[in-house]
N, C-alpha and C positions, 0 to 999 in steps of 0.2 A: 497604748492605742493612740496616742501621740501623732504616730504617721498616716491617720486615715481619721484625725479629729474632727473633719468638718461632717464627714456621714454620719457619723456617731453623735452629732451636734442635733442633726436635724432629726436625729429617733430621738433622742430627748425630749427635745421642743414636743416633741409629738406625747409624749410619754407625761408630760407637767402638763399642759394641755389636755390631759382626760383622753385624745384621741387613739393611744395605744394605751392598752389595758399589759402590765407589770410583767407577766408573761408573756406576750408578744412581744414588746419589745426588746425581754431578755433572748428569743427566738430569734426574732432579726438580727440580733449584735451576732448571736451565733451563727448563724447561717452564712451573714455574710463576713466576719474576720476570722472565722475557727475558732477549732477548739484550745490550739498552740496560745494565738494572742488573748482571747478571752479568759483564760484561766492564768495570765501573766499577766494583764493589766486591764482587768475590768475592778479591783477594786478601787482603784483611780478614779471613775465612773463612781463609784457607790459613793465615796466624798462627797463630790460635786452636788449629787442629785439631794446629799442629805443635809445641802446649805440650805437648798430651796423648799423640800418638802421630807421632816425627819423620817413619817412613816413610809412613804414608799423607797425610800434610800434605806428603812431596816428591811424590808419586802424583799426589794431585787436584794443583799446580801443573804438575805436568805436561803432565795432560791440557788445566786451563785454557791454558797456551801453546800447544798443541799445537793446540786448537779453534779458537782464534783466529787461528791464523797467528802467534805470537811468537815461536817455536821459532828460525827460521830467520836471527838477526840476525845470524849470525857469517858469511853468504855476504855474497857481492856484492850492490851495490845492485841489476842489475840481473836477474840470478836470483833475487831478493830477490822483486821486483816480478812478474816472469811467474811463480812459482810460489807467491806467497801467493795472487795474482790466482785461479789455479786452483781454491785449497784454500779461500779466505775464500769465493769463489761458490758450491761446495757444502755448506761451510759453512753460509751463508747460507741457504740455501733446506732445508737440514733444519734452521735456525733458525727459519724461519719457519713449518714444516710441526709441529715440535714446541712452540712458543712459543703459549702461552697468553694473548691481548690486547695480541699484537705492537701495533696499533698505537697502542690508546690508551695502551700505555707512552708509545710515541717522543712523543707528546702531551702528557701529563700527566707522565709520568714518576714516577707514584705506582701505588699495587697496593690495589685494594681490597681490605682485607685481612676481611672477613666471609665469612666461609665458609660455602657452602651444599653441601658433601658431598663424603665421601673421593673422590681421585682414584685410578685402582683401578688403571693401565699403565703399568707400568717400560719407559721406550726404550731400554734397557739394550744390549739386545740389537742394536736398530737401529744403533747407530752402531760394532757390530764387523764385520768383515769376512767373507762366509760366511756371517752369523747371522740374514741375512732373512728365513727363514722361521720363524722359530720368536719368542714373545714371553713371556719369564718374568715372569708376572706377581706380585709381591710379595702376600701376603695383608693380608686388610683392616686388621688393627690393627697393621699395619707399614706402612702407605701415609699420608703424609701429609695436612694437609685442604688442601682445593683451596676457589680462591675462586670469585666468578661468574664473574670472567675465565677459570677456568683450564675450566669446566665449558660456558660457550660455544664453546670449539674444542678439546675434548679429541676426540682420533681413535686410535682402532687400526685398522689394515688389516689385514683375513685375509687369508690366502691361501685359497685357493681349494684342501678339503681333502677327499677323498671315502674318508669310513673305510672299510677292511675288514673290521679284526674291532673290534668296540667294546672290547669285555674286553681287548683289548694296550692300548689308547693316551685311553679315553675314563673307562672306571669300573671300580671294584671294590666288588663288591657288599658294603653294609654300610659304607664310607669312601668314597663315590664323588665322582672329583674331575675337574677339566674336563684335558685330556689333556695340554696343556703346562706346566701350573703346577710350580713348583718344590716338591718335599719338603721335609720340615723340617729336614734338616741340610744338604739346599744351596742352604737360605733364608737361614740360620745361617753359612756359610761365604762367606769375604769371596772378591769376584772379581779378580784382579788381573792379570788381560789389558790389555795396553796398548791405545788404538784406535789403529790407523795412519790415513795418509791414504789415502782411497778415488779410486780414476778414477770419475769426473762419471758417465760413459757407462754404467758397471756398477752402478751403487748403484743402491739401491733406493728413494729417498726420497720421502715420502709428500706429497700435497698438499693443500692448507690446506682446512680443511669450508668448503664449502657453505656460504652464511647463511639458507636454506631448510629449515627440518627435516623430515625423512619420518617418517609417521604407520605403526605398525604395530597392526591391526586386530585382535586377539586374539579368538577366539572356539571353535571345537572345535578348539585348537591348543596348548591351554595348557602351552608346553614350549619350550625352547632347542637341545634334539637334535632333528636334523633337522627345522626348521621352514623350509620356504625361505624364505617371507616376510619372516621376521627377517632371513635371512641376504641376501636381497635389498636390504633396507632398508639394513642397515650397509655393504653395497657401495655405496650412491648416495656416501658419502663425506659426509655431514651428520647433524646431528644426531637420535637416534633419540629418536621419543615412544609409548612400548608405550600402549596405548589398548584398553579394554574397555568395551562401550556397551550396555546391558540393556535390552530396549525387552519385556517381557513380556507385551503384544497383539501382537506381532510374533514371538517365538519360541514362546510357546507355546500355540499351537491348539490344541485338541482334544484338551489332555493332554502334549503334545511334551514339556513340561518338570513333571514333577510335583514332591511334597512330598520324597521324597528324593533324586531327583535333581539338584533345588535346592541341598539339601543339601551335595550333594558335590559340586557346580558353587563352593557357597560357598567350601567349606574349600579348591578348589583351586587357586583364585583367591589365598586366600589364603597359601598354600604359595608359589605363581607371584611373587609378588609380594614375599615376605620373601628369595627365592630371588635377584631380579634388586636387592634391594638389597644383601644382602651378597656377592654374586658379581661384582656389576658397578656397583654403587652408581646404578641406574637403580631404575626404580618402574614403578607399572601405573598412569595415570588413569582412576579409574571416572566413569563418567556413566550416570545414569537418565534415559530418555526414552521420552517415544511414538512419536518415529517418529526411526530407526534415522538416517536422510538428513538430518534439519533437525540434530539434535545434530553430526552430523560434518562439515555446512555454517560451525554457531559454530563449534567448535574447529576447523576450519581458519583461520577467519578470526579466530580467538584466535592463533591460533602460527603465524600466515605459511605452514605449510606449502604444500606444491605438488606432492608425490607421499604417496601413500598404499595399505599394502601389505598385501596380506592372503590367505589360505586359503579355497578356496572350499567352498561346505558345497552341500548336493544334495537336501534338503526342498524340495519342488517349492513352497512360499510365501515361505521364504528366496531360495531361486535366482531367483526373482524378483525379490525384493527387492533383493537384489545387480546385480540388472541396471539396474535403475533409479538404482543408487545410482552407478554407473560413466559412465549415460550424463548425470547431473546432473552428477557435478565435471568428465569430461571438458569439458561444456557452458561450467564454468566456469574453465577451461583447468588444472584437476590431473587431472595424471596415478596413473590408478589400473592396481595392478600387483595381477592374480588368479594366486595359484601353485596348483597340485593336487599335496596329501598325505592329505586325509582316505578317501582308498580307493587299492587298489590299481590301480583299473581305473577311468575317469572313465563315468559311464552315456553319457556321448553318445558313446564311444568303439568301445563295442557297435556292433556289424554284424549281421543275422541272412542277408547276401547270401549266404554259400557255406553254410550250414549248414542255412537254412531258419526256419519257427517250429515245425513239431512238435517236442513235449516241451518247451517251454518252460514255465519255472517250475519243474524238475530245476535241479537242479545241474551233473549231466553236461554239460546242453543249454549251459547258461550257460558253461561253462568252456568248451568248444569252440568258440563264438563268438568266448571273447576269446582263444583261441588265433589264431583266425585272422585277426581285427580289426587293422586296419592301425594299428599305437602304436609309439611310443619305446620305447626298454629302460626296465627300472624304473630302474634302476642302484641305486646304494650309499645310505646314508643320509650326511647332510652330517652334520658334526660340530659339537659348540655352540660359539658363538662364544666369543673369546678376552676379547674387549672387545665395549662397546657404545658408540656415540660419546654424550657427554652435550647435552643444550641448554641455551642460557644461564640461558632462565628456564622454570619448568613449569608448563603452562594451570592452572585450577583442578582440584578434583577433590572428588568425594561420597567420603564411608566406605564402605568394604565393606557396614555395615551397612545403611546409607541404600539397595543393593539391596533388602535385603528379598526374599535370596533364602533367610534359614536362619529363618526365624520362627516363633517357637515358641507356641503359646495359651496363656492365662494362666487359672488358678482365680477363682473369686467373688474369694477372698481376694486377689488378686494373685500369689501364688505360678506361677513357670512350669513348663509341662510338658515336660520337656527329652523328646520322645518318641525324638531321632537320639541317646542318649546312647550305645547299643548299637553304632549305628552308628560311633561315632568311635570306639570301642574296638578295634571288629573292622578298621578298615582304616588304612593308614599313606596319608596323603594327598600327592599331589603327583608328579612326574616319576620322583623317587626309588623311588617305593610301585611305580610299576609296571613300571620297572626289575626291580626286585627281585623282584618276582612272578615276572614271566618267569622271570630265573633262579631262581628253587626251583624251578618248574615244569620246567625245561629238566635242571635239574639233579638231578630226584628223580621225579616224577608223567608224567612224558613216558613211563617206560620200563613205564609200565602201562596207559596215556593209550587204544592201541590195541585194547585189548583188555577193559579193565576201565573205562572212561571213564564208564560209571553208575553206577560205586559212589558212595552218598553217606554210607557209613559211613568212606571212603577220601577223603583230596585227593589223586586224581587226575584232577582237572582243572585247568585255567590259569586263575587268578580277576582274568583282564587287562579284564576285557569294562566296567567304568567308566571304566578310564582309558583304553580305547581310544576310547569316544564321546566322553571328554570331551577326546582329542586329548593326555593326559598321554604317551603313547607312538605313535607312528606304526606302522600296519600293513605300510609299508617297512621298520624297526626289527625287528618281530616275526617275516619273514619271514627276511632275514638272519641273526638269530641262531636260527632253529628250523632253517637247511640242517645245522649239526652234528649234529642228531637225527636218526635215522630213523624220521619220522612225518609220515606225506605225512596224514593222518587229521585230523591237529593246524593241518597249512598249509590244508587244504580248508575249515576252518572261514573263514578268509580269503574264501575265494570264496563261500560263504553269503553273507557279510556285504556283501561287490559287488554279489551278485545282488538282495538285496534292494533297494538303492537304485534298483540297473537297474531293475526291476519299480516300484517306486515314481514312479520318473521317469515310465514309459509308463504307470500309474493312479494317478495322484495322490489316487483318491479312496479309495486303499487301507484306510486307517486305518478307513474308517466306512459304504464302498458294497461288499457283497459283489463280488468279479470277476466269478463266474456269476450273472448275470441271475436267475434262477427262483428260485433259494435266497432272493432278499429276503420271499420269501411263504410261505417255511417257519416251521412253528410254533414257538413256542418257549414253555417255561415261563417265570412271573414271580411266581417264589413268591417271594418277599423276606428270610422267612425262612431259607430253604437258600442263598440268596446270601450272605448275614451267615455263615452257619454254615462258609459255604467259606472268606471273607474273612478270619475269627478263628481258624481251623484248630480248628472245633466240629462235625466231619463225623460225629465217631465209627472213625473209620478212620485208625487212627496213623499210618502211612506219608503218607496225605493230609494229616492234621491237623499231623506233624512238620516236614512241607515248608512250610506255610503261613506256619506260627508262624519258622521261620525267615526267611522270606523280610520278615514282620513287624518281628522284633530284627535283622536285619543288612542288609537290605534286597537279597541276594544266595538265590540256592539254581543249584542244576547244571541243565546243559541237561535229563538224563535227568527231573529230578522236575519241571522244568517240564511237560514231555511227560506226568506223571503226575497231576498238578491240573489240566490241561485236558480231560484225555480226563475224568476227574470230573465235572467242569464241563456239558461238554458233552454226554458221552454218557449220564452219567447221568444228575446233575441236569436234561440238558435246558436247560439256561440257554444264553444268547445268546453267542456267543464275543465280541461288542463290549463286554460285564460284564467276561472277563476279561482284554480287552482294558487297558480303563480302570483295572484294578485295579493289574496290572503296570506302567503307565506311571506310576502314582500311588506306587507303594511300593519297585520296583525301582533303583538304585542305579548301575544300568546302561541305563536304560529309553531305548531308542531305538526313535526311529518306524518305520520302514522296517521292521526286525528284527522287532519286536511285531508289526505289522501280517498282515507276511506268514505268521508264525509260527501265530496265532490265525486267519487268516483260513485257511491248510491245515489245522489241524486241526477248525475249523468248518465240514470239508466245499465251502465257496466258495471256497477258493483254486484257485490253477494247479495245484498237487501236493498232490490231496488227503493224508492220512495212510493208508497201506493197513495202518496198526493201529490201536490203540485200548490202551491202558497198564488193566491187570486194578489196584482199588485195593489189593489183598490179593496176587494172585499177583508184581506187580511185583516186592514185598520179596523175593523172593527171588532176584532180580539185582542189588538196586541196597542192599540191606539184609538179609543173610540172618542175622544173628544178632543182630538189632535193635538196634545198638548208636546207629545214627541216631534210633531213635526214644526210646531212652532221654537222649539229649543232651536232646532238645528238648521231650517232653514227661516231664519227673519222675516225673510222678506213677504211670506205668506202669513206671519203672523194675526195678521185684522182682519183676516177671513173670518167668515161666521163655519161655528162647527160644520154643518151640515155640505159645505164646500171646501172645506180646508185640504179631503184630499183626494177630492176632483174639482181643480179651479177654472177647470176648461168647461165645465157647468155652469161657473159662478157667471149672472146676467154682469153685463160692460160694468154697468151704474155702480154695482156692490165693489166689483174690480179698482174701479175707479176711487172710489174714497177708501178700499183699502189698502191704496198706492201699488197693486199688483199689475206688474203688464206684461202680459206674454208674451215672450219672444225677445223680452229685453234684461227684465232685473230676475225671473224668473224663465224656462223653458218648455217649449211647446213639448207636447207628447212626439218620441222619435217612433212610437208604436201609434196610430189612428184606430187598429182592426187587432185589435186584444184575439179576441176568440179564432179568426183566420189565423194567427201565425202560430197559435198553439195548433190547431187542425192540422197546421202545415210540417209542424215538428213532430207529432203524434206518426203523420202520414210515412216522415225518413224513417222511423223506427219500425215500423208496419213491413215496408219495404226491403229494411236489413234483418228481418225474420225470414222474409220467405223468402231471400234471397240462399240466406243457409241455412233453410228449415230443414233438410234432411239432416246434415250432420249437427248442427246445435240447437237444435230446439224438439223436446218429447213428444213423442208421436201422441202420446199416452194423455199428458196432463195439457201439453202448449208452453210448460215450463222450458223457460233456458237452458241449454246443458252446460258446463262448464270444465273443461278438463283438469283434473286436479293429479298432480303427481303423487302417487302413494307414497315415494319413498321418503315424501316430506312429513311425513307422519311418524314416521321410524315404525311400524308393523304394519300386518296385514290388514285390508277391511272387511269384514265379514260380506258372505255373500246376498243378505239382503241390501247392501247398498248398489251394487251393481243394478248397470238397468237393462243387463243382457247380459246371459250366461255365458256367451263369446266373449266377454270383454276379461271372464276373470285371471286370465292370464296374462295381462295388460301393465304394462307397469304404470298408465294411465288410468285413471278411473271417470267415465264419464256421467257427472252431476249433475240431478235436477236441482234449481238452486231457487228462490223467491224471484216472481216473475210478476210485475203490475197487471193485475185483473185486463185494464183497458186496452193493455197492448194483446192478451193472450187473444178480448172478443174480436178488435181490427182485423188481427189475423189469419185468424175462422171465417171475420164477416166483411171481407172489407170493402164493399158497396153500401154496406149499413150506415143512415142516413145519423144516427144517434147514437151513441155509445151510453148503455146504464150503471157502465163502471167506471163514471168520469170520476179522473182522481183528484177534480180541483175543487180545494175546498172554499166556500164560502164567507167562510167568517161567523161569528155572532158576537152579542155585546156583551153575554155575560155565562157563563157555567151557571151561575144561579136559575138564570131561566131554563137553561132545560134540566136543570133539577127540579125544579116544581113542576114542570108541565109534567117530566116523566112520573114523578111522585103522583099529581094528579091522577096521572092515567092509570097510575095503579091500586089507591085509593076510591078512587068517583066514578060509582056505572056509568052514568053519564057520558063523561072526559072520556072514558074507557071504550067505547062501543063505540064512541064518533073518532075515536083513532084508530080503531082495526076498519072500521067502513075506509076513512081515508087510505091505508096502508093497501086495503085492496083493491082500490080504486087505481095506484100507484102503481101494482102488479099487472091488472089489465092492461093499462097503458104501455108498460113494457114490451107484456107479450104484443101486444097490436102492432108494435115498431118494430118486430120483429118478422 
């Protein structure tokens, strides 16, 4: 072993040093010179070791007899012969399964000794008895370097491992590590189990890769816990090449992918990628292209591959595209392997046969479909692999950079504008980041989550929602570890997030075609200026303006104050909900299509569920900010306000202004709104107007409800004829829907001379759930409470009827 003494120098060192246990290191000698040079000159080797230390230099000679069949010369020749015969043929063949360019040893009988990257799998374990399943893997800078030979047939086989609880066997938040690895003191402590010989029939022994590597497609998946496709991949038993392919006329349409979610697409890529090289000494190949199929045409045809494995994603242009891309390699005889993790519920999975289509676009409605929709259990999430097999050699590959997915504008001068600098501050990027999320979330914010989930002075909410689009955590993952919680409120968010893709699938033109037909011809302001003002969080109205500027420096804010800059948006300003559409997908950090779309298009009145409120910009604060400590975060300059003006400063008397160094019109901004109530009257009034504009054909003679025309054949069967809302229609390949329609718009409609409307949808605010838990408890407990609220309640009716 002479010609490759320096590798075999440094497993030593390792070996005297306690850091490899007697056994792996005899495993690595093997693995990486064969079985040719190791049964010719490893006693050369047992010398040496038995200058330094006698007992493990009688150890390893041991094992070397023992591996080889030498053991047994003191029998008979011919028990000699039947039972080496046995022991050298299994032998053998985990010679060959663990041997690293078996055969251009027996050939050349030389070892390239250039090394191209640590070999990262102790077979330590494999060759003891009972130790099948389990693979301790030595860490990186106690692994020796491996050559090309050793990195063309390096193999681990998993076992097939379906976690229950991640927190016993997978991570610990804060040191999180892959579930079998060895701790540092019984990395440090030498092994010294003898191997015996194994029966043929019970071992486990692994067989030789494949000379075909499998391709794994990386894209909303970026992660090693529970990704099947990975885990798919590394079962074909060949060599694995992770692969990420950026085709940006292909992912992002209409916004799909904006300037920060870029951003965090960038950084997590490159998390992804520093992650499988020091865990697994694999890499990510990047490629830019324009079209997603010709790029993964070359690089099959670069690296011989012949299967190719990947996550499937459910943007009705991708899903396409993925179709095409399956029916090109199958054409050209590789095989492509589609797994589903990026939701919990696949949209073609959906059935609306026993439940119907009313109420569709609820939640309710959505959840009971996939209650009864014919699917598989979710089951368990997979666990990360142990190993990944390597390939001989690795196609080319672009920088990170050369995406040109984080790029920053540059001054006259040159100088850059780091505008995501905020952003990288505020988030930990990568699989770990949202791990970890979770758990604070599970572990602190979950147990107020229910009931207080719009404080945005409070984290209590779950701030998973990036790393979930970008596939850093699986929503299998999330649901798992939220059963320890009692918060069905928290798992429901889940079926949102189905539902919208659901809905997506059946109107792909969600993003930018209103769903209700008539509303395309609703009015809308195009002041330019009050857009900018919304966009800068220069409203004038802190609670609006705080939310803004947040969502500006972090590229994140909570679901509640989302709900609070669009009712702004919309109800006030009047602006087009597709403005704040585009704004969010542009600055958001989480910005996904499906989600946005649907979101803005119910609260812009044209969705399936419309919004039966409307978020007060002033009264809000008093559920989601009641002692203004959100808006003092965010915007400074009002901070020495006293609570009770903090957000309405345009109350606050000069004097208090004055020694809170606040000036209107200068370090902060005048209200661009003076008549709150007028410009919602005013909005309320266009929507009034585009009813009865096509009240014959979209709107129920019957109820006042929306119609909505819904194409049958996107259902793939018939609709029973209680959903029809005319027996003429049932021959239709249209079906016209009454769909969820705002109380206030149905009475304008009916009344619209009506000085009052009693199903005003804007909600007020209050300072706490706990108060009206007690009043309502009161009133249900204490005749008293009890009798002076039904008097009130009816007092409240009379009034009605009287406006009427």
């Amino acid at each position: 072993m002479d010609t490759v003494n320096s590798q075999e120098t440094v497993l030593r060192s390792d070996l005297l040093a306690g850091k490899l246990s007697v056994d792996e290191y005899f495993c690595y000698v093997l693995s990486i010179y064969g079985d040719v040079i190791v049964r010719r000159d490893f006693p050369v080797v047992v010398t040496k070791v038995k200058f330094t230390d006698q007992s493990l230099g009688n150890e390893l000679h041991y094992i070397y007899e023992q591996y080889f069949g030498l053991y047994s010369k003191e029998h008979s020749t011919s028990l000699q012969t039947t039972e080496n015969t046995t022991s050298h043929d299994t032998d053998l063949e985990l010679a060959i399964a663990l041997s690293l360019g078996e055969d251009r040893l027996r050939v050349g009988d030389t070892v390239n000794t250039h090394a191209s990257g640590p070999c990262f799998v102790s077979y330590a374990d494999k060759l003891r008895p009972g130790q099948h399943g389990s693979s301790n893997v030595p860490h990186q800078q106690n692994s020796p370097p491996a050559t090309n030979d050793c990195s063309s047939l390096l193999l681990v086989k998993d076992t097939e491992q379906k976690s229950t609880d991640r927190t016993d066997n997978i991570h610990t938040v804060g040191t999180r590590t892959v579930g079998n690895e060895l701790s540092e003191n019984e990395r440090k402590r030498p092994n010294r189990r003898r191997r015996t010989k194994r029966n043929t029939k019970n071992s486990n022994i692994e067989r030789p890769l494949l000379s075909k590597p499998v391709i794994v497609l990386f894209r909303r998946d970026l992660r090693t816990y529970d990704n099947p496709a990975l885990r798919s991949a590394i079962e074909r038993n060949a060599p694995v090449i992770p692969v990420f392919i950026w085709s940006k006329t292909e992912e992002a349409p209409n916004l799909a992918v904006g300037g920060a979610t870029s951003f965090w697409l960038h950084q997590s890529l490159l998390t992804l990628n520093r992650n499988l090289q020091l865990k697994y000494g694999s890499r990510v190949i990047f490629r830019k292209a324009t079209s997603t199929i010709q790029e993964l045409c070359r690089l099959i045809k670069e690296t011989g591959a012949r299967t190719v494995c990947m996550n499937a994603v459910y943007e009705s242009w991708l899903a396409k595209r993925d179709g095409e891309i399956e029916q090109r390699l199958k054409g050209n005889g590789v095989e492509v392997i589609c797994h589903h993790s990026y939701l919990l519920h696949e949209p073609n999975s959906i059935n609306v046969e026993s439940t119907g289509l009313r109420g569709i676009g609820s939640v309710t409605h959505f959840m009971e479909c996939s209650k009864r929709s014919s699917m598989k259990p979710l089951g368990e999430p997979l666990d990360a692999p142990t190993g990944i097999p390597l390939p001989g050699s690795w196609p080319t590959t672009v920088s990170l950079d050369e995406l040109e997915l984080a790029m920053m504008p540059r001054r006259k001068d040159g100088t850059m504008i780091d505008w995501a600098a905020n952003i990288r501050r505020s988030w930990k990027f990568g699989e770990d980041g949202g791990y970890e999320a979770l758990q604070e979330f599970l572990g602190n914010g979950v147990y107020r989550y229910e009931k207080e989930s719009g404080r945005a002075d409070e984290q209590n909410t779950c701030r998973i929602s990036p790393y979930l689009h970008w596939g850093e955590i699986s929503p299998k993952t999330i649901l798992a570890e939220s059963y320890r919680c009692k918060s069905p409120k928290f798992r429901r968010k889940l079926a949102w997030r189905d539902m919208s893709y659901w809905l997506l699938s059946l109107f792909p033109e969600m993003p930018w075609k209103p769903m209700r037909p008539h509303y395309q011809f609703q009015r809308w302001s195009e002041n330019k200026a009050d857009l900018k003002a919304w966009q800068k969080g220069n409203t004038g109205y802190p609670l609006v303006d705080a939310a803004m500027r947040e969502l500006w420096l972090t590229g994140w804010m909570n679901n509640y104050m989302r709900h609070v800059v669009a009712s702004f948006l919309i109800s006030y300003l009047h602006i087009h909900w597709i403005e704040g559409y585009n704004w969010f997908q542009d600055t958001l950090v989480d910005a996904d299509v499906a989600i946005n779309a649907m979101m803005w298009q119910n609260g812009g009145m044209s969705g399936l569920d419309q919004w039966n409120f409307v978020m007060h910009p002033v009264d809000a604060a008093m559920t989601c900010d009641p002692r203004g400590d959100y808006v003092r975060q965010w915007i400074p300059a009002l901070s020495s306000l006293p609570d009770e003006y903090i957000h309405t400063p345009w109350k606050c008397p000069a004097s208090q202004l004055r020694r809170a160094g606040v000036h209107l019109g200068q370090n902060y901004p005048v209200c661009i709104i003076t008549d709150l109530e007028a410009a919602r009257e005013k909005s309320l009034q266009d929507v009034v107007a585009i009813r009865k504009m096509c009240e014959t054909e979209f709107v129920d003679s019957k109820t006042g409800n929306d119609l909505v025309p819904i194409p049958l054949v996107r259902f793939g069967k018939n609709v029973e004829q209680q959903e029809l809302c005319s027996p003429c229609l049932a021959t239709s390949p249209t079906l016209m829907l009454p769909v969820i329609t705002r109380r206030e718009f149905k009475y304008k409609t009916a009344n619209p001379d009506a000085k009052g409307n009693p199903h005003s949808a804007v909600l007020k605010g209050y300072r706490s759930r706990k108060r009206d838990e007690a009043i309502a408890y009161a009133n249900q407990k204490q005749f008293l409470a009890s009798t002076m609220n039904e008097y009130v309640q009816r007092q409240e009716r009379l009034l009605k009827l009287a406006d009427l």
